[in-house]
N, C-alpha and C positions, 0 to 999 in steps of 0.2 A: 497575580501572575508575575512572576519575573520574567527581565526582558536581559537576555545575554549575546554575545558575540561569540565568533570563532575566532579565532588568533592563533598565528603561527610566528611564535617567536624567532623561532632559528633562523627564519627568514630576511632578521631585522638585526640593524647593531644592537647588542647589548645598551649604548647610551639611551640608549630611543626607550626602552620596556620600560619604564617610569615614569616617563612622559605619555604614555598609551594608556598604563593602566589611569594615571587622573583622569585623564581624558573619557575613558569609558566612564568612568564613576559621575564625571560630571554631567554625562550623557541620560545618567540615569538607567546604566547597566549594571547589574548585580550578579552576573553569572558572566562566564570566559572559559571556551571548551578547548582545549588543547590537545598535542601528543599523539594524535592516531596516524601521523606520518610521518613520524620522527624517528624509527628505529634507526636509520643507520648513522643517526646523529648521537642516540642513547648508548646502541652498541658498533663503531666504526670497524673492528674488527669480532671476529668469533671469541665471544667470553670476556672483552677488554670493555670496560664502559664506562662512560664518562658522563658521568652526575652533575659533574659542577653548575655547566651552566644549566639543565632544567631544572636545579636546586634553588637557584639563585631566581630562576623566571619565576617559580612556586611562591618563592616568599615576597617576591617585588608583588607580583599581584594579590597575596594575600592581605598584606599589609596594606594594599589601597583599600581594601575591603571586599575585594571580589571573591566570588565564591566558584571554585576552578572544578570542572567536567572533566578528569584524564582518562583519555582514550588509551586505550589497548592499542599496538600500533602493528598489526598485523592485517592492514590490509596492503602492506608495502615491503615485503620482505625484501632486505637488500639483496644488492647482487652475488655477495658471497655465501647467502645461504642458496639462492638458487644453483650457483656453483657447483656448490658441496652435494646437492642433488638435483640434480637437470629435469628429473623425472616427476619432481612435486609440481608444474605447471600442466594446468590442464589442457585437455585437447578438444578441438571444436568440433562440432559432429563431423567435418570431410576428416576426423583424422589431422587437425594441423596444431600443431604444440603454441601456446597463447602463453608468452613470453614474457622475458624481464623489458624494460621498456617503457612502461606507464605506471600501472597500478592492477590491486588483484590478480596480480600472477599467480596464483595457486588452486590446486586442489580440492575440493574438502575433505576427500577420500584416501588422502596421501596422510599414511602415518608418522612419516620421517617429519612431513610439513607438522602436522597436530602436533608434534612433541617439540617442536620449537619453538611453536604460537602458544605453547602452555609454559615455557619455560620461561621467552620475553615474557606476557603476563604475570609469573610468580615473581618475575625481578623486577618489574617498576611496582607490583604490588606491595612489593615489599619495603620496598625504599619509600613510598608512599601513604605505608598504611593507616597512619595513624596522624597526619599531619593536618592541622584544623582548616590549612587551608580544601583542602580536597573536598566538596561538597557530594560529590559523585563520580559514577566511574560509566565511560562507554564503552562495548566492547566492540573493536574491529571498528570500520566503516563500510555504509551500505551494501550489504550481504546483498549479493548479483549484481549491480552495477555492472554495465558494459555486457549484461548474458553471458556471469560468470557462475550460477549454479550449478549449471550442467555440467558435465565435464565427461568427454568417451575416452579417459584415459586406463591403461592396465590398472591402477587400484580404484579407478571407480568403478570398472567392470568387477573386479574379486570381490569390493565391500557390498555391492549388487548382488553376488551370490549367498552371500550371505544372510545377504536383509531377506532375501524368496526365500531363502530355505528356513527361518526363522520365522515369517509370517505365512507360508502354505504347509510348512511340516512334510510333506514327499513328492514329489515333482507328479505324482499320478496328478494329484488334487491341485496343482499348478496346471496341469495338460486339461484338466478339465471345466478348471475354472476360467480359463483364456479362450477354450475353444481350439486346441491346439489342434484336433483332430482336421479342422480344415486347410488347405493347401498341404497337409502332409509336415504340420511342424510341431509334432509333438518330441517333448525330449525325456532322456533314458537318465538324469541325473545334472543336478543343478550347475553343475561343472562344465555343462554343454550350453547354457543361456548365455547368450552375446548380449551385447546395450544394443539398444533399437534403429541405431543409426548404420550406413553404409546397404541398409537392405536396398533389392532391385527397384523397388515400388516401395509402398509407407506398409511399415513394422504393422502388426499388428494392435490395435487401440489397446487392448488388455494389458499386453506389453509396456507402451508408453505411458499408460496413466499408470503403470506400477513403477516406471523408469521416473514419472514425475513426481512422485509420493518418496521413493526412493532420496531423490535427488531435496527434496524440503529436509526431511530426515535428517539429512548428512547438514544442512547449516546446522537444524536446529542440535543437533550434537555438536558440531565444532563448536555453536557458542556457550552451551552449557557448560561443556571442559573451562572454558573463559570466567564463567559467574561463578563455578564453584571455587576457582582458585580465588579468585576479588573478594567473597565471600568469608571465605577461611580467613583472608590475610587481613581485613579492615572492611572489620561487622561492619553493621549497621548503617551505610552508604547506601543510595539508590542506585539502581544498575539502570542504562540503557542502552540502548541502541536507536539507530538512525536510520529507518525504513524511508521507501521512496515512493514518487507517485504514477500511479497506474502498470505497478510492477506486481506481479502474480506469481513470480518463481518459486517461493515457498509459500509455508503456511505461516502468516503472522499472529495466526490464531497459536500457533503450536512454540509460536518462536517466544509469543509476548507469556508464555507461563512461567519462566524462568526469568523475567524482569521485572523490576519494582513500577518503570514508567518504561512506556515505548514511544519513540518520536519519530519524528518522520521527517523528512527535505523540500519543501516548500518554494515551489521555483513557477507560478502558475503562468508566466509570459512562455516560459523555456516549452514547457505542456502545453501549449495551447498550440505554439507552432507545431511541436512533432509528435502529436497524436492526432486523431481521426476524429477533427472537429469541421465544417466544411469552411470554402474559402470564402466567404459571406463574415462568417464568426471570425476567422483567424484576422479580415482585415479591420472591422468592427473592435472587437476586444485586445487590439493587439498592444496596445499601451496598459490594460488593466488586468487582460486574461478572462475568461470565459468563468461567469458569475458562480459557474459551480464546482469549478475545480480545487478550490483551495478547501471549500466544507466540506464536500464529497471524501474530501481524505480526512479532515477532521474527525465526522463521522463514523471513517472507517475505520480509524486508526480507536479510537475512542472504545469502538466494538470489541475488537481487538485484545486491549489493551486489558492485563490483573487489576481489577477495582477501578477501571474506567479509568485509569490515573497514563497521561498521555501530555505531548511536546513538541514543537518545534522545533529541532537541533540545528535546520540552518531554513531561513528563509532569506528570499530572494530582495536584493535594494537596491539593485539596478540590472543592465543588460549583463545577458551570462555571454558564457563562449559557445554552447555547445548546439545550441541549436541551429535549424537552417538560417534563419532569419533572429536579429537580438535586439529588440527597440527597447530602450527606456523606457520604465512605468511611468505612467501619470503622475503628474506632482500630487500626493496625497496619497497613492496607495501606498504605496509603506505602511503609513499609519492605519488606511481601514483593512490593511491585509491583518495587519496586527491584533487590533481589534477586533477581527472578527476572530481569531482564534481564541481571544478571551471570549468571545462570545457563547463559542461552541466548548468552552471547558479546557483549555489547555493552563498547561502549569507553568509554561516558559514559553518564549520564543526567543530565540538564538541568530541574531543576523550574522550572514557568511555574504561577506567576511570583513576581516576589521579595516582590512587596506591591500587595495588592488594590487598583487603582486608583478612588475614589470618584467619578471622571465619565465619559463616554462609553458607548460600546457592551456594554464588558466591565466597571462597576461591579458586577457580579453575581458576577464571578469571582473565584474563593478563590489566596490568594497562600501563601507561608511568612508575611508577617506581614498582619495585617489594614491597612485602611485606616488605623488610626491609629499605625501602627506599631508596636503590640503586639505576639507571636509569635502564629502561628498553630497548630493541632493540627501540624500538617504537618513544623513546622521541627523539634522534639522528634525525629520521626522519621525526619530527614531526618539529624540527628545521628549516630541510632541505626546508620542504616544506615552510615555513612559510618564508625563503629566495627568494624562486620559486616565491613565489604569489608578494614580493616586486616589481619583474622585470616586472609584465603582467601590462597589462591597460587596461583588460576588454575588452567590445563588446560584441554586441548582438547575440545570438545563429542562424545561418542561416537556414531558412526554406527549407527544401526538400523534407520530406516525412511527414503522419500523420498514426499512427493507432486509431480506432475508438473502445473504449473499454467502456464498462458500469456494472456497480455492477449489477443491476438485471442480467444481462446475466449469471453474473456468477453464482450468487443463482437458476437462474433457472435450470443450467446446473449437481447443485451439487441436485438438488430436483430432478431431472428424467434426469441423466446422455444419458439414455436409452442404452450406450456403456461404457463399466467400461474405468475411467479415461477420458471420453469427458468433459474436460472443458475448460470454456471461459475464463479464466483466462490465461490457458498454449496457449492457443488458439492464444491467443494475443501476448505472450511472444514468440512464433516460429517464427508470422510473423515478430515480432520486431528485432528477431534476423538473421530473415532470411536479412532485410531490412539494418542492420549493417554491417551483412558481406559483403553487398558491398563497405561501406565504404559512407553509409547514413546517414545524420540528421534525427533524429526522435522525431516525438512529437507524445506523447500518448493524445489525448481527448476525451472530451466530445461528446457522439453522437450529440447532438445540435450547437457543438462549430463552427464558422464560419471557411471555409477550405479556405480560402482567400492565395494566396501566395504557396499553396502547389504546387508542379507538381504531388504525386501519393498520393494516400487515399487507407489503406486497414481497410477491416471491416473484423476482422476474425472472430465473431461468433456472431450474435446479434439478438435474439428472439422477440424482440420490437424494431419495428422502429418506432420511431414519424415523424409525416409531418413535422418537420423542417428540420430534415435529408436528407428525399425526397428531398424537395427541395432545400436543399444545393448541393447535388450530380447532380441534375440536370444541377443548373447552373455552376458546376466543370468544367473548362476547361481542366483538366488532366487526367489521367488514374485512374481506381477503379476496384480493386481487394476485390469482396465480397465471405465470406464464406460459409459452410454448418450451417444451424437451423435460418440463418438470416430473419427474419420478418417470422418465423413461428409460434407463439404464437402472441393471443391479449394481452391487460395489466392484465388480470385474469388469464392469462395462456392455455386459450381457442385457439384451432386451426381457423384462421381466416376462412372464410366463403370460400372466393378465395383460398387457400392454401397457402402454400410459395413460394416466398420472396413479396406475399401480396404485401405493396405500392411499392417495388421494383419491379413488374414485368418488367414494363415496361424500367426499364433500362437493367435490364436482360435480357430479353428478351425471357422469358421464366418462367414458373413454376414447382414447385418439387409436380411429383405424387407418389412419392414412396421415405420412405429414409430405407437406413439400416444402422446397425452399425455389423462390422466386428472383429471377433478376431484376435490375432496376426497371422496370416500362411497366410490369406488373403488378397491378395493386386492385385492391376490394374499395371501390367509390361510394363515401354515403352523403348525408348532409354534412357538410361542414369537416370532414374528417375525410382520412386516406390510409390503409394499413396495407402494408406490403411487408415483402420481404419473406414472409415465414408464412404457413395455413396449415391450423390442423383440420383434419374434419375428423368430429367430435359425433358420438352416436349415445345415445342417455336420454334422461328424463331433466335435466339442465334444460333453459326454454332461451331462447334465442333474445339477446339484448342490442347487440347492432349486426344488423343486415343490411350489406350494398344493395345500391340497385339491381348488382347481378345477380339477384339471391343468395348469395355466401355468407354464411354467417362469421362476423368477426369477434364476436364476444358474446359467452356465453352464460347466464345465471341460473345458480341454486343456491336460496336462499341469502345466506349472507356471503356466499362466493363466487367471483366473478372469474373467469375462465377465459384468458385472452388467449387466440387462435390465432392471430396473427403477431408479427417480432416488433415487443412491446418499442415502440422511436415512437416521435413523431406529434401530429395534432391526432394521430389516434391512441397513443396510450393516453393523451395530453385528459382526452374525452372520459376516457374509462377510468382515471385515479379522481378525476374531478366528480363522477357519479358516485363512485367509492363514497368519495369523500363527503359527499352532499351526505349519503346515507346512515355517514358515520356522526353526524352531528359535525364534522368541520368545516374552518372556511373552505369554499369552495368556487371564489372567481378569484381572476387568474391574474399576478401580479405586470405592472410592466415588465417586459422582460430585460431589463439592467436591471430591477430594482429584486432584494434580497432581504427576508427580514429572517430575525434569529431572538429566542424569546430568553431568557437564563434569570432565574430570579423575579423581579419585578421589572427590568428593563426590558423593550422589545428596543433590539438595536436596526434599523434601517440602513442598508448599506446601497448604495446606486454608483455602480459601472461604470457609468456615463461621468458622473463629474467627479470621483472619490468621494462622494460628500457620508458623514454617516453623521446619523441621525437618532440619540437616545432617547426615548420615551417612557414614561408608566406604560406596563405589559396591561 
């Protein structure tokens, strides 16, 4: 695994790039990702550009030996092209224009924008194409960052028209597949379909989860245009991109087919404060970050990714800016953040950033060296680990467990929660976590992906199931633990005809006549366990596996499938993946909960929360 930085020259005197670049080499960094913010430094006016100095940054770092990452630098279009067209920024659902100002000012649906973001790309591609320092090309930066996918602007609404009428072929078979016929909103021609926002009450579900498949679409084509030009200009380069954590906006299933590696931004203090971990964990973890957030993306990014082939583009080395709250990691995580991403199969990790920058947005954020160009905690460990990685020799990540996670699931869960906070997202992250604590391999995939070599499969929440799933699960020789809403939706969002879990019944062995969703006070109480939140009631030949005291059945088996009825959190999913798990031949008691193991090759790595300490053993 290589260990690389992010660096932003322009930022710095020219005297100084030569003194940074030894500096990273002596650090034992081999990679230096550049350029994805620099347009209006590459082109300061429309058509005029100026090479010089990123010519002269290219060879100073090549020459130290680093091997340079050039982004694509359109996630920052200058002022002057917004100028030239006011209307390439998109608009937020009330309708309000999201402006020059920061970053990701634009459209994805704005044609004027695409053909400018393909034009910067064919000019630094081309000045670059073939120069040995370039090891790789990024395109853009973090596609939706700040809930910039969406956009309810006039050419997202047109290119919207578009995509319906392309994928339903005659607005009858759109009127019928949405259900338009209720409240009286059927339409006479696709030229009558608005985007889903400004309605009196919430749009129709059908609508939005076409508005949110729409809205993936549209990256996954903006970045396409991007690889194919990088492509053309200077074969044979690995393309990536830089995905984020616990971001859902597109598909990264659809986005990672047109990349060689897909990478992700690794920040697990910054996520641990502003996501929906409780205040117990946030004050607990808040120096190291919550033991499953940095694998959880590993994982998923892993699934994701063409030949598994997957990265770190910026992980975190000290306090960010962006969060509520920014404490300083523990001395030592750096290094086991690091390590663990060798753990889980990563090909780089990329510390952001090289040196705290004293102006703008991010003067808050912690670099390897401080603002005065001092070292930071960071670089020490940044060392360390880069010593770590000398001694390993790799090996392939061992199969043992899979969860089965899908973006629509998630979009549909955020479209008609039907219970505040029921999402497929976290859905999947309990079971992953529950799956961890015993001290499990875990691979997050694709519902279609082949389950070849697993012993236990869980599906924690999945509204659409295709027939390759069925019959993957079928021919499963191992245990499957399926959740609440799984195969209850058609692909339109229509309750299937059967009910739920639809093509699953039959390994269920059973179907869901009734669901409710529960506020917090209510929950199904047994020994040692509590399930709340979600209840299906289930009717079949499936025989009842835990039952409260109140008689409610919370989990249900046939055969080798286990059927949770209630929303898989908790010391009750904790119960039901640990049975799973018993019956699947795996370990199955339950780690302390700081402590993380991860198995790759012959080493099982030990990783503990609590002190940073990690720990390599014979697997």
């Amino acid at each position: 695994m290589d260990l690389g930085v992010c660096y932003y020259p322009e930022h710095w005197p020219e005297t100084r790039w030569a003194e940074d670049a030894r500096l990273m080499r002596e650090t034992g960094l081999t990679r230096v990702r550049i350029g994805e913010f620099a347009w209006s430094r590459i082109e300061p006016e429309p058509g005029k550009f100026d090479w010089g100095w990123l010519d002269r940054v290219v060879d100073t770092l090549h020459a130290a030996g680093l091997g340079i990452i050039m982004g694509t630098p359109t996630a920052t279009p200058p002022k002057w092209v917004v100028d030239a067209m006011p209307d390439m920024v998109a608009l937020d659902r009330n309708g309000r224009p999201r402006g020059f100002g920061s970053r990701r000012h634009y459209c994805f649906s704005h044609a004027g924008y695409r053909a400018q973001a393909a034009r910067i790309t064919r000019a630094v591609a081309e000045r670059y194409d073939q120069h040995p320092g370039i090891v790789s090309w990024q395109t853009d930066n973090e596609y939706g960052c700040h809930d910039t996918v969406q956009s309810f602007s006039p050419a997202a609404r047109d290119a919207f028209r578009l995509w319906l009428a392309e994928r339903y072929g005659t607005v009858a078979d759109l009127n019928e597949a949405w259900g338009n016929v209720f409240w009286s909103m059927e339409y006479r021609s696709f030229d009558e379909v608005e985007l889903p926002n400004l309605t009196v009450t919430e749009a129709n579900p059908a609508h939005w989860l076409a508005f949110r498949r729409f809205s993936s679409d549209q990256v996954v084509s903006f970045n396409k245009a991007q690889v194919d030009i990088l492509r053309e200009c200077s074969p044979g380069r690995d393309i990536t991109h830089n995905a984020m954590g616990f971001y859902t906006g597109y598909d990264h299933h659809d986005l990672a087919a047109d990349l060689d590696v897909l990478g992700w931004d690794s920040y697990p203090l910054g996520f641990l404060e502003m996501f929906r971990f409780t205040e117990e964990q946030k004050r607990r973890f808040a120096h190291s970050g919550h033991p499953d957030i940095a694998a959880f993306h590993h994982d998923l990014y892993r699934g994701c990714a063409k030949d598994g082939r997957w990265s770190v583009l910026e992980q975190q080395p000290g306090p960010v800016n962006w969060a509520r709250h920014n404490p300083a990691p523990l001395p030592g995580m750096v290094r086991l953040w690091t390590l663990e991403a060798y753990a889980h199969g990563a090909e780089l990790v990329s510390y952001f950033r090289w040196r705290q920058f004293p102006k703008a947005q991010e003067q808050m954020h912690a670099g390897l060296l401080r603002p005065d160009a001092t070292p930071a905690p960071a670089l020490a460990e940044a060392r360390a680990a880069a010593d770590d990685l000398a001694s390993l020799e790799g090996g392939a990540p061992v199969k043992q467990s899979a969860v089965v996670f899908s973006y629509a699931a998630e979009w549909m869960t955020q479209i008609q929660p039907q219970g505040e906070g029921k999402s497929a997202l976290w859905a999947a992250f309990h079971c992953y976590s529950a799956l961890r604590r015993l001290g499990l391999n875990v691979d997050i995939v694709h519902p279609d992906a082949p389950l070849d070599g697993y012993a236990l499969v869980v599906v924690p929440c999945l509204p659409i199931v295709s027939d390759t799933l069925v019959a993957n699960l079928e021919a499963f020789d191992g245990q499957v633990v399926i959740g609440p809403r799984s195969g209850s939706r058609d692909m339109d969002f229509g309750i299937p005809p059967t009910l739920a879990p639809d093509k699953l019944e039959a390994l269920v062995g059973g179907r869901v006549v009734l669901s409710e969703s529960w506020r917090p006070g209510l929950a199904i109480e047994g020994d040692g366990w509590l399930a709340s939140g979600w209840f299906d009631h289930v009717e079949g030949a499936a025989a009842p596996e835990l039952t409260g005291r109140c008689g409610r059945v919370a989990s249900w088996q046939h055969g080798k499938v286990r059927y949770a009825a209630c929303w898989p959190e908790g010391s009750y999913i904790d119960l039901v993946v640990a049975r799973a798990a018993y019956d699947a031949g795996l370990p199955h008691d339950p780690l302390a909960d700081h402590v993380r193991h991860r198995v790759r090759g012959d080493r099982r790595f030990v990783f503990d929360y609590e002190s940073a300490q990690v720990t390599i053993q014979q697997a």
